[in-house]
C-alpha positions, 0 to 999 in steps of 0.5 A: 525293123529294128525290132525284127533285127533285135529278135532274129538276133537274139535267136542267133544267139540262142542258137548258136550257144545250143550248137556250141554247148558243150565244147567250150569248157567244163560243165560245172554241177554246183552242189548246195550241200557238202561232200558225201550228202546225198546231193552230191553223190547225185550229182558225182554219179550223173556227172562222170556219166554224163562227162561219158556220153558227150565228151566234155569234162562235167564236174561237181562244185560243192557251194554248201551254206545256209541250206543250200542257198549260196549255191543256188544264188551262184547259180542265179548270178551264172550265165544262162548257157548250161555251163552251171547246173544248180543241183540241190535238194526239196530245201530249194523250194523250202528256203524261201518260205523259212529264211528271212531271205533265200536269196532267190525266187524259185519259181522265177530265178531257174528253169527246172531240168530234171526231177533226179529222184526222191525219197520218203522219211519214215518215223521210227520209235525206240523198241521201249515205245509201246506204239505199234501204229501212227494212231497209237503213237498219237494217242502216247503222246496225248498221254505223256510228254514225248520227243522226236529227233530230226534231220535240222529245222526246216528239213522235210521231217521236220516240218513232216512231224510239225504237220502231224503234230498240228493236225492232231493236236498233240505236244511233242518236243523238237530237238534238231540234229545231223541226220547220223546223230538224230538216228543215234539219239533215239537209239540211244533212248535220248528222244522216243522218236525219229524223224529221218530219211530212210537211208541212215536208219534202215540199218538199224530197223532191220537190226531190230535198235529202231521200230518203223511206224510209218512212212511219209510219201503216197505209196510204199518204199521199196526199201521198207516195203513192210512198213504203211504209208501215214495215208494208210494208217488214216492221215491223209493229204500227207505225201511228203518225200525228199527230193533232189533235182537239177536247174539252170538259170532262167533264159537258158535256152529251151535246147540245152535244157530239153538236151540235158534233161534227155541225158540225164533221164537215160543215166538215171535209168542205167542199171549201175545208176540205180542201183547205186541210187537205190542204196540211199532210198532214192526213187526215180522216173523219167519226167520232163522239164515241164514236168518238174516244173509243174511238181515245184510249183506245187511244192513251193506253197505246200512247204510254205504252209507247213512252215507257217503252221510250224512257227520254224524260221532260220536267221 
């Protein structure tokens, strides 16, 4: 009897949250990286939108740190009510395999809500490169010492370019910068190569400074549809893309997340939404919780690998 009491009171509980949400106070996106980074804008944009449709003040928190884990341990630590929506990018599933300690389970700690949109890298070269193709950049390197520019240690390009690397053997040089700075230095002609989200480097490959060699998701972008996906050019298994996505603490309840994840769909496909999206590489399409779910869990031990090939680690 006890039992029975405990259970019908818990969905009381439950119940009653979902009815109330969201007018008891703001809404807060917690961001894990900085003003300007693609996170946030993300989350600035889906916000006012979203602050909009039901009425209520939705905010953006920056918490950026150690690649996006002091937020999402704010956000583990927050109540499971929908007041604090972790948003943060592919480094949530990547960080608990290349810190000594993350700080959370992604697979435990959060309920996925939405996939909010991805993009894939490309790797470029300097105009003095003589590589046209992936094979034939692969074959430079087995001939001369080469370096390539990234995004930060543990960044998907990274640990893209480490996989490449170990697949076919060759030696290349890592040399880690911001995301501006690694396109700047290999314009400058200070590494031979680039590997680096499509939006700080489309710029400079449609003005001829760079050379597009391949790009590192499944399928085309469509802002650089010209350029050949790394499956096309005969390295498989290869579909590496940067993502960005939303999640509650675990035990939110099935309501609210099934609640935001409705809305924050239908902003996402708003024409304005895309299009402002659209300018930093950014793909999406509508997908559910479960969804979402079912693709972390799958990126979780698929960066893991990639971590352990590379060797990177970060203290």
């Amino acid at each position: 009897m006890i039992g029975l009491f405990a259970l019908l009171l818990l969905g009381w509980a439950v119940a009653t949250t979902a009815q109330e949400w969201p007018k008891q106070r703001p809404i807060a996106f917690v961001v894990g990286f900085g003003p300007g980074s693609v996170s946030d804008i993300l989350a600035r944009v889906v916000a006012q939108k979203l602050a909009e449709s039901i009425g209520q003040s939705v905010v953006a928190e920056n918490r950026p740190g150690a690649g996006g884990n002091i937020a999402a341990q704010f956000v583990k630590r927050a109540a499971p009510d929908g007041y604090a929506i972790l948003v943060t990018s592919v480094s949530y599933a990547i960080n608990p395999s290349i810190y000594t300690s993350a700080g959370y389970d992604p697979l435990k700690d959060f309920v996925a809500i939405v996939l909010g949109g991805s993009t894939p890298n490309v790797i470029t070269v300097h105009p003095s490169v003589p590589a046209k193709t992936l094979a034939e950049l692969v074959e430079l390197a087995r001939k001369q010492p080469l370096s390539y520019a990234h995004s930060g240690i543990g960044t998907t390009v990274h640990l893209t370019m480490e996989r490449l690397r170990v697949v076919t053997s060759i030696d290349m040089t890592h040399v880690p910068f911001q995301p501006a700075q690694a396109v700047g230095a290999v314009v400058a002609g200070q590494t031979q190569i680039a590997g680096t989200a499509i939006a700080p480097v489309a710029p400079q490959i449609k003005a001829g400074r760079l050379r597009a060699i391949a790009v590192t998701s499944a399928h085309r972008s469509p802002a650089l549809p010209d350029v050949p996906t790394m499956a096309e050019q005969g390295f498989k298994d290869f579909d590496d893309v940067t993502w960005f996505g939303f999640f509650a603490p675990a035990g939110t309840p099935p309501e609210l997340v099934g609640r935001l994840n409705a809305e924050i769909n239908r902003i996402l496909e708003l024409p304005d939404v895309r299009e402002k999206l659209g300018k930093l590489g950014l793909e999406s399409r509508r997908n559910t919780p479960t969804e979402f779910a079912a693709f972390v869990k799958a990126e979780v031990p698929k960066w893991a690998r990639a971590v352990k090939d590379s060797g990177a680690k970060v203290d």
